[in-house]
C-alpha positions in Angstrom: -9.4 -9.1 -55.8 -7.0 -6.5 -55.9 -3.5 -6.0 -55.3 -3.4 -2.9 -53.3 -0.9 -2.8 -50.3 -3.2 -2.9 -47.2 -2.2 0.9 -45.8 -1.8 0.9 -42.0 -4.3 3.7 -40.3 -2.9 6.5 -38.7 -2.3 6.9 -34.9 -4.9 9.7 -33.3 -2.8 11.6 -30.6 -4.1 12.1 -27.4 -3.5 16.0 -26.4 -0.8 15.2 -24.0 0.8 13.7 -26.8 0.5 16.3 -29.2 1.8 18.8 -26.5 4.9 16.6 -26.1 5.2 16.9 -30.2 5.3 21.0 -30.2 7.5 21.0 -27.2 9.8 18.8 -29.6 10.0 21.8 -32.2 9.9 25.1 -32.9 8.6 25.9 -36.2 5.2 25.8 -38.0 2.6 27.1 -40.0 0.3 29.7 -38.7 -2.7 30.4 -40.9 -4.9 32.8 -41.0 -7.7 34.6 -43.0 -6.7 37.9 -45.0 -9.5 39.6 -46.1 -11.8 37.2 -48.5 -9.1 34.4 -48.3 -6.8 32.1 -46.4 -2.9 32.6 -46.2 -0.3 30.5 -44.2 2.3 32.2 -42.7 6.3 30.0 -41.0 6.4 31.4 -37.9 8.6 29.6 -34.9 7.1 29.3 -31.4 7.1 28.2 -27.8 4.8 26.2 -25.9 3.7 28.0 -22.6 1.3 26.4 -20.2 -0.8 25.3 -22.9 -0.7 28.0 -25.3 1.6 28.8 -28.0 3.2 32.0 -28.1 5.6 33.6 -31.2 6.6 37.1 -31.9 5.9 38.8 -35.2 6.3 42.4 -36.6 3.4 44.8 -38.1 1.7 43.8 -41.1 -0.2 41.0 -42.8 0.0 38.1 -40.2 0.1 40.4 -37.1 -3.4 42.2 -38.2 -5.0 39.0 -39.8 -4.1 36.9 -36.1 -5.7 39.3 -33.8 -8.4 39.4 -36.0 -11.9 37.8 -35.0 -11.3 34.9 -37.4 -9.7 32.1 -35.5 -6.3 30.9 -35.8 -4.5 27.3 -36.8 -0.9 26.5 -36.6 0.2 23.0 -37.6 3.2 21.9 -37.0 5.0 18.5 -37.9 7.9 15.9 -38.1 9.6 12.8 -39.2 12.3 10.2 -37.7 14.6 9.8 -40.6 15.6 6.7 -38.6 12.4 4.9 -37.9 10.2 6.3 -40.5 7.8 7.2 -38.5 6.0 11.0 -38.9 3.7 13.4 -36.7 1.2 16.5 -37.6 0.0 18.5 -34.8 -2.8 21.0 -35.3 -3.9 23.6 -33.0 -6.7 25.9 -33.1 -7.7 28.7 -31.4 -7.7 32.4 -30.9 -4.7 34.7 -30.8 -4.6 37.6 -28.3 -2.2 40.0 -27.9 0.5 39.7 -24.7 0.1 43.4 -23.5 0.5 43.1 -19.9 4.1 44.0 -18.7 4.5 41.1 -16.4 2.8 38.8 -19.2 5.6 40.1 -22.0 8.7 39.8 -19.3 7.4 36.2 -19.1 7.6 35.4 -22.4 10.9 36.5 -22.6 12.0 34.0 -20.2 10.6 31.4 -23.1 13.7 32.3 -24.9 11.5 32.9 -28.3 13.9 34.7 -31.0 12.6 34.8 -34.2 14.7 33.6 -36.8 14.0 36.3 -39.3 15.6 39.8 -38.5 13.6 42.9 -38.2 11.9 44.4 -35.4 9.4 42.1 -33.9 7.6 43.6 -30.5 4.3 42.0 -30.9 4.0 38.7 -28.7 1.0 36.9 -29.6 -0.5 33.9 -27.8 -2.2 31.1 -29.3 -5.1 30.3 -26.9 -6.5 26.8 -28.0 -9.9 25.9 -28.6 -9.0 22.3 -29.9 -5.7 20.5 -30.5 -6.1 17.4 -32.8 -2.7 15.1 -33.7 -1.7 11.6 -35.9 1.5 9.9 -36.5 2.1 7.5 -39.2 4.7 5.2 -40.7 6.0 7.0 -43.8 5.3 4.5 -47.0 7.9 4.1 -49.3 7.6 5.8 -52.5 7.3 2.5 -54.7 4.0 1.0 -52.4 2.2 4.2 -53.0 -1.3 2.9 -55.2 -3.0 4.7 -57.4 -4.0 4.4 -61.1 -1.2 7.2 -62.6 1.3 5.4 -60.7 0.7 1.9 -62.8 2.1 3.8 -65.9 5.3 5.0 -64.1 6.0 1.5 -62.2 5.5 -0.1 -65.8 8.2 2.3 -66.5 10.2 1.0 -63.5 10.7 -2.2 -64.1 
């Protein structure tokens, strides 16, 4: 018998759910593959028709996202109120938004990055899969695990 704290499981979000969630913000984590690794890159976004679209300038992520390698951007959030959190990851391939007509409607998105610098490249996040959980936050002091014996001992 033990006296672990039974941990509730978490949610799984249906897609129209998880759509709702990254409609609700509008920054996360784009990562990629550079070369012979992974990288992650902040990056703030708009959901359009289900895709995800962000601007970014030359360089590192702009290269490594049009690559062949897929994408992933995860994005997430918490109710300071009710405790309860979200994660929301997409997959896919990014493309580039070249058309004219295709760029002019993203501007009606209203996407400004929050960084300054030039940033001409729209990208769009074409999902292949779009996988989501939410979950109560536990407190701090119900977290179980051998290490934290020694620092509860120390608690109390």
């Amino acid at each position: 018998m033990t006296n672990k704290p039974s941990t509730p499981e978490p949610e799984v979000l249906a897609p129209p759910q998880c759509w709702e969630f990254l409609r609700g913000v509008s920054v996360g984590r784009l990562a990629v593959w550079v070369e012979d690794h992974p990288d992650i890159f902040p990056i703030n976004y708009k959901v359009d028709h289900g895709t995800l679209v962000f601007r970014t300038g030359e360089g590192t992520k702009l290269h490594s996202a049009l690559g062949e390698t897929p994408v992933a951007l995860e994005a997430d959030g918490v109710n300071p109120d009710t405790g309860v959190a979200w994660s929301v990851v997409v997959k896919g391939q990014a493309v580039a938004i070249k058309l004219t007509q295709e760029v002019l409607d993203t501007v009606g998105l209203l996407l400004f990055p929050w960084q300054a610098g030039r940033k001409d490249h729209f990208i769009r996040i074409v999902p292949t899969s779009i996988t989501g959980r939410r979950f109560t936050v536990t407190p701090p002091l119900t977290w179980w695990s051998p290490l934290d014996d020694a620092t509860r001992a120390g608690l109390e």
